[in-house]
N, C-alpha and C positions, 0 to 999 in steps of 0.2 A: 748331434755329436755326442752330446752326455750319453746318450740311450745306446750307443754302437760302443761308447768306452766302457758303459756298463756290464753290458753283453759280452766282448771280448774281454773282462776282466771275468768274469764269470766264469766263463771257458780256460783260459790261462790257469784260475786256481784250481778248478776239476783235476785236467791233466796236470798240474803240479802236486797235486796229494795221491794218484794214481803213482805218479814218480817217486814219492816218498814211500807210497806201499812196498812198492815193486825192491826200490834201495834198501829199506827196513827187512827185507824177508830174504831180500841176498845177503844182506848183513850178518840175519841168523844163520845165514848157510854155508858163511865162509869166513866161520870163527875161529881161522886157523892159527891168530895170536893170541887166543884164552884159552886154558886147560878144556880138555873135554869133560863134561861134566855127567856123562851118560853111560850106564854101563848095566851089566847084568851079574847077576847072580845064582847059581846053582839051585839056591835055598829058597826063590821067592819067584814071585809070577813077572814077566817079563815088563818090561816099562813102559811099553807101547800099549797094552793092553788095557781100556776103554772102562771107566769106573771102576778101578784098582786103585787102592792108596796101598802102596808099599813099604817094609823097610829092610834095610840094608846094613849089614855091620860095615863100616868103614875099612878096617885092616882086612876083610876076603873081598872089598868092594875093587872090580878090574873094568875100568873106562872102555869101555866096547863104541869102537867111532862110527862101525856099519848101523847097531844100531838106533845110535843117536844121526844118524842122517835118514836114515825111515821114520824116527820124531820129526822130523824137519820137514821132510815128503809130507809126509801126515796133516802138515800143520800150515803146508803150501797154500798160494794163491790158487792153483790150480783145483783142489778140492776145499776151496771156497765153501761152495754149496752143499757139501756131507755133511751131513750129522752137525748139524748147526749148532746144539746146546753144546757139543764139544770143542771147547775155548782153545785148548793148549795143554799143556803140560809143565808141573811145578816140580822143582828137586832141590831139597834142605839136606843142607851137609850140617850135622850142630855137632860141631868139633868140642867144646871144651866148655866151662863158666870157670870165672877168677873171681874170690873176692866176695863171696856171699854171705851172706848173712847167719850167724848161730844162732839157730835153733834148740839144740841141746843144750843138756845143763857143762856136760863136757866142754864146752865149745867149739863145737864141729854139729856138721848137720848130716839130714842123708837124703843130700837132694836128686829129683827128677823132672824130667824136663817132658811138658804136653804142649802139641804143636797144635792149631785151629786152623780148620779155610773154610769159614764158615760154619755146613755143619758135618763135614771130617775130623776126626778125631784121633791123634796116634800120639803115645809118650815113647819116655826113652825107658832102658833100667835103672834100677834105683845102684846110685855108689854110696857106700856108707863109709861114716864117720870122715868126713870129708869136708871143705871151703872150697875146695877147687875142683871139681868131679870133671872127668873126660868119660865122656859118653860114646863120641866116635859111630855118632849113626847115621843113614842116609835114610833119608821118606821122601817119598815122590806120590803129587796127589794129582791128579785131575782136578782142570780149571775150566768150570762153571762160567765164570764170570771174571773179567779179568778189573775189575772194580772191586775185588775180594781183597780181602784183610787178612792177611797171615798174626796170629796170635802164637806170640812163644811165651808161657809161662813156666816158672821154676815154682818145684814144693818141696816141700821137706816130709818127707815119708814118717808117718806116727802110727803104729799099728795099734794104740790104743786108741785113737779119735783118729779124727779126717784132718786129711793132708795140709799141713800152715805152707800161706803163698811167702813165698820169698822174693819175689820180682817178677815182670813182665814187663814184655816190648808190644806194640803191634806195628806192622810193617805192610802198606798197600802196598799191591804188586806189580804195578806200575813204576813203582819208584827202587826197583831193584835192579842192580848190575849186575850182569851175567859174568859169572866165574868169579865175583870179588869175596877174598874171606875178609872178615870183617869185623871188631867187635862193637857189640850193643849195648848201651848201657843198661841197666835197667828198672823199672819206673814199680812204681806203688799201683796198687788195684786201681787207680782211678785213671791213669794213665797222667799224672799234671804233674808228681814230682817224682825226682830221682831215689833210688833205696840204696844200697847197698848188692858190687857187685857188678860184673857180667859176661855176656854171655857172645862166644866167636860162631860164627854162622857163613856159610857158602853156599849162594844160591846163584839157582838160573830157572828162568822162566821162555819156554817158547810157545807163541801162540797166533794163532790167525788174525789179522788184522781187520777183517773182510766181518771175522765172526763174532772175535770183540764188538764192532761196530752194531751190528745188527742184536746181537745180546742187549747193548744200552739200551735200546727202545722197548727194552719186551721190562715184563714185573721182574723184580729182585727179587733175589730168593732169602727166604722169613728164617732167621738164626732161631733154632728152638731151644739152646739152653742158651740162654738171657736174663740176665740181672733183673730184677723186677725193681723200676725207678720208687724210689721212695720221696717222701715229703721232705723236703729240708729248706730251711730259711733260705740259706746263700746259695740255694740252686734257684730258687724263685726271684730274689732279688738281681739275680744274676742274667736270670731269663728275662726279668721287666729291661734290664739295663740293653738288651741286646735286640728286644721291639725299640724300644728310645731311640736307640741311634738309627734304627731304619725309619723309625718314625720323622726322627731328625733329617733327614736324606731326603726325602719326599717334601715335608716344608721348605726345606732350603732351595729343591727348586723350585716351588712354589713361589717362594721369595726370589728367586731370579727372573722367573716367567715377569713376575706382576713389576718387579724394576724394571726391563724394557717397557710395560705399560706407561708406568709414571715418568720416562724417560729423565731418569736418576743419572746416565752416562749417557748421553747423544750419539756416543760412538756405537757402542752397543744397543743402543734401539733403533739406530740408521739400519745397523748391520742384518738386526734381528730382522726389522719389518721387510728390507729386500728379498731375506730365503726364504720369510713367511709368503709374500705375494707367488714367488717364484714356484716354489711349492707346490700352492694352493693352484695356480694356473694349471701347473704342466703335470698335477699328480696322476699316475696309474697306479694301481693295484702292487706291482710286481715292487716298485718301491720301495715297500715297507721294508720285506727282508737287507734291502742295498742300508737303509736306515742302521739297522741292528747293527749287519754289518762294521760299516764306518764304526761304529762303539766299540769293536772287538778289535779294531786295530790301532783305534788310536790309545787304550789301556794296553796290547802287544807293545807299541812304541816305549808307553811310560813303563811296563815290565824292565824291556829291555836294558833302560838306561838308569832305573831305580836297581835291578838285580846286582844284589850280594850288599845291598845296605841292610842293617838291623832295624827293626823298632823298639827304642828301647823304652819309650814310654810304653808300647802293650805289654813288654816282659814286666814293666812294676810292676804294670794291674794286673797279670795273671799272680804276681808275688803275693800283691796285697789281696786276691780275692783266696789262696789258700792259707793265710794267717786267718782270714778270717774264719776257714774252714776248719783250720785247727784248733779257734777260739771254740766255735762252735760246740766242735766233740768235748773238748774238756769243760763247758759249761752247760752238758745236758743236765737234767732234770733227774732227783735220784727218785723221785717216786712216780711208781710205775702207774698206781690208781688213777693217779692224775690224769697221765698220757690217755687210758682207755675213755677217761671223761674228755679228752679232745679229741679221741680217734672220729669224731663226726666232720668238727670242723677239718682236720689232717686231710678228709678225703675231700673234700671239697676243694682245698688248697691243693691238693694234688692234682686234681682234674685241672684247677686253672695254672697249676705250674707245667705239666704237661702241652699245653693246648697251648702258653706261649712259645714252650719248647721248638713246639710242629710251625709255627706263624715265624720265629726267630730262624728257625733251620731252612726253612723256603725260602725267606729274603735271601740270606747270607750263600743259599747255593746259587742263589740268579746272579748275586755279584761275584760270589769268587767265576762263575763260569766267564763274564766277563772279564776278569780280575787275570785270565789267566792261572789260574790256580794248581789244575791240571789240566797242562798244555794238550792231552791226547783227546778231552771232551770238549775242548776250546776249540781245537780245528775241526774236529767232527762237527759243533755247533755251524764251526765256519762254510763246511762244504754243503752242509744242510741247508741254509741259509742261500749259498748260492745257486743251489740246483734247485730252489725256491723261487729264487727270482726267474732264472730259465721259463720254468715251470709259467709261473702267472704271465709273463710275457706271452709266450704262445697259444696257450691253452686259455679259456675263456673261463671266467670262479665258476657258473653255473655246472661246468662240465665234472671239476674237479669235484666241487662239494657233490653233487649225484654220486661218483664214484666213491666219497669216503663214505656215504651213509648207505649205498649199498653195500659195502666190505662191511661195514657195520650191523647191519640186519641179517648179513648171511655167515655171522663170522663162526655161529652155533651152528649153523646147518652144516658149514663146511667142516668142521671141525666140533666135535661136541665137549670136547676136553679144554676147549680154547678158554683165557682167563681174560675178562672182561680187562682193559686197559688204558692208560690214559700216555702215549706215546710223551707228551710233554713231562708228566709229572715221571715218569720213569727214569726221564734221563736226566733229572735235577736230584732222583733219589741218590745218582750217582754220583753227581758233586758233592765236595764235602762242607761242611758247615764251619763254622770258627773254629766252635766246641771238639771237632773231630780234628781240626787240623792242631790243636794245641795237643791233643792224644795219639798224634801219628808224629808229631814231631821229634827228630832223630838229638836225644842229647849229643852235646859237643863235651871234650874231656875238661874246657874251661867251666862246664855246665853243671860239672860231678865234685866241685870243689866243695869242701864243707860249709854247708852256710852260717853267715856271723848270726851269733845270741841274739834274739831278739829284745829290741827295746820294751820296759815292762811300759803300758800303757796309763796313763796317768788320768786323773777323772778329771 
């Protein structure tokens, strides 16, 4: 009876996320309560057309609906299977900034706004002598990967030196509403605190679901202009503290396993050793996955009935790890000779502040994927999972594994271009990590209030 309700539940969730595709992509198609947000231009290459990042003045911009429903055919379940690496289609409206930051001695700046998707690249013009500059531009880029990162940065134009940053947002593209304008606050280079200012934005995003999906498993594509990580104390202390508590996680249940051993609770080691025997009796193969599973739904449960509380214990710590960041800067070191006599030790603390970096970022994506984190790689986990189980039920492992290691030996002959891949680790590069999700997170207008003086520290 377990193994028919397992089976039929298996089946039930397939064609329930078919269902969701199917609703999700009529949805896009019958957006007839949101502005249109798709149009053409005389002056620029058409929006439909396939590795073109575009822009658009906003005031000659005329919403064309024919052919924002050819983006939408384009982007259909039906041509699924076309041109796979083409995700979808992106379109930024950057209406306006309020409130930024002076840079001049005047007090006024002459700022300009550079959008990223990855590695696309387009700004706006420069408005001078200005705090509040309207730009009024439309850019539309091609989506790669719908796991991409929109980066809007503001600068302040110096034609004697290079451009000073005046604020940045970054926004996954997963987490945008189509047709909402909107303002952003906006954050300091690190992405952890708020500056000064921001900035009104109107986007839409449409994209195959079919192609999103099958993108997650393949390599991420590598950002070639990247901040180069430098050595710093409170990124290294910060990195130990974030293996600790995964470390922590893994003893604890270590310490739970060995307390049914000791039978510390009766109830609990009655309970345990009944699904241990039961288990061990009746285990198959196909099992494992239903295993995962069950984990992914009973954190869906606690999502559910936990969603829209705060933490307000992690908001101190993220406070008190940027005091500490602030102490840091204002107590560097004024001689420089020194620093060259530690640049030996520096690099070595780099390498191992890096390398718990990569060790803290893999736990934390395995738990946010459970966590529910993002809901669209959570079910994808979940449908993979179950056409897993399908899969080991019918089919015999000796069958399966032959066939991955022959995909595997012939993947170069098939394809000579093909990049060597590890299907699991691709689709955890996708999740996000703590560290990313404190840098995607959307300030709130309670969040932009000035912060009180800090208490001076006492020895």
């Amino acid at each position: 009876i377990f193994v028919v309700f397992c089976i039929m539940l298996g089946w039930c969730m397939l064609v329930a996320f078919i269902l969701v595709v199917v609703v999700t992509t009529v949805g896009h198609a019958s957006h007839a309560h949101s502005p249109p947000c798709w149009g053409a231009d005389d002056s620029v290459h058409p929006l439909g057309s396939a590795g073109n990042e575009t822009i658009t003045d906003l005031a000659n911009y005329m919403p064309d609906p024919r052919e924002r429903l050819e983006v939408q055919r384009r982007y259909s379940l039906l041509r699924s299977f076309s041109n796979l690496n083409d995700v979808g289609l992106l379109q930024v409206k950057v209406i306006k900034a309020t409130g930024l930051l002076a840079a001049d001695f005047g007090g006024k700046s002459d700022p300009f706004c550079v959008l990223e998707l990855t590695n696309a690249r387009l700004q706006t013009q420069t408005i001078y002598k200005t705090l509040n500059p309207e730009w009024g531009k439309v850019f539309t880029f091609q989506v790669k990967d719908i796991h991409s990162i929109l980066e809007v940065t503001v600068y302040d134009e110096d034609r004697n030196k290079s451009a000073e940053f005046l604020g940045k947002v970054a926004i996954p593209l997963l987490r945008i509403k189509n047709g909402e304008r909107k303002a952003f606050y906006l954050k300091d280079k690190k992405l952890r605190r708020r500056t000064k200012g921001s900035i009104v934005l109107e986007m839409e995003v449409i994209y195959n679901n079919i192609k999103a999906s099958w993108r997650t498993y393949n390599p991420k594509e590598v950002k070639y202009l990247q901040m180069e990580q430098k050595f710093k104390r409170q990124i290294l202390v910060r990195n130990l503290q974030r293996v600790s508590r995964l470390v922590m996680a893994v003893v604890n249940t270590g310490r739970f396993v060995k307390s049914c051993f000791e039978w510390e609770s009766k109830t609990r080691s009655i309970t345990a050793f009944i699904m241990y025997v039961l288990m061990v009796w009746n285990f198959e193969l196909y099992m494992l996955p239903l295993v995962l599973l069950s984990i992914f739904f009973k954190y869906y449960i606690v999502r559910s009935v936990m969603e829209g509380r705060t933490d307000q214990q992690e908001e101190a710590e993220e406070e008190e790890q940027d005091e500490e960041e602030d102490d840091e800067e204002r107590g560097k070191e004024k001689s420089k000779s020194f620093k060259e006599k530690l640049q030996a030790i520096q690099d070595v603390c780099q390498t191992v502040q890096n390398g718990l970096d990569e060790v803290a970022s893999l736990g934390e994506s395995v738990k946010n994927t459970f966590n529910w984190t993002v809901p669209f790689l959570s079910w994808l986990a979940v449908i993979t999972l179950t056409i897993a189980t399908v899969v080991l039920y019918f089919i015999p492992l000796r069958y399966l594994v032959l066939a991955w290691g022959i995909n595997k030996f012939t993947k170069k002959l098939r394809n000579a271009n093909a990049i060597p891949n590890n299907e699991l680790v691709d689709f955890l590069s996708r999740v996000p990590s703590d560290e990313e999700l404190i840098e995607y997170k959307e300030l709130k207008s309670e969040d932009t209030q000035q912060p009180s003086p800090k208490k001076k520290k006492t020895s």
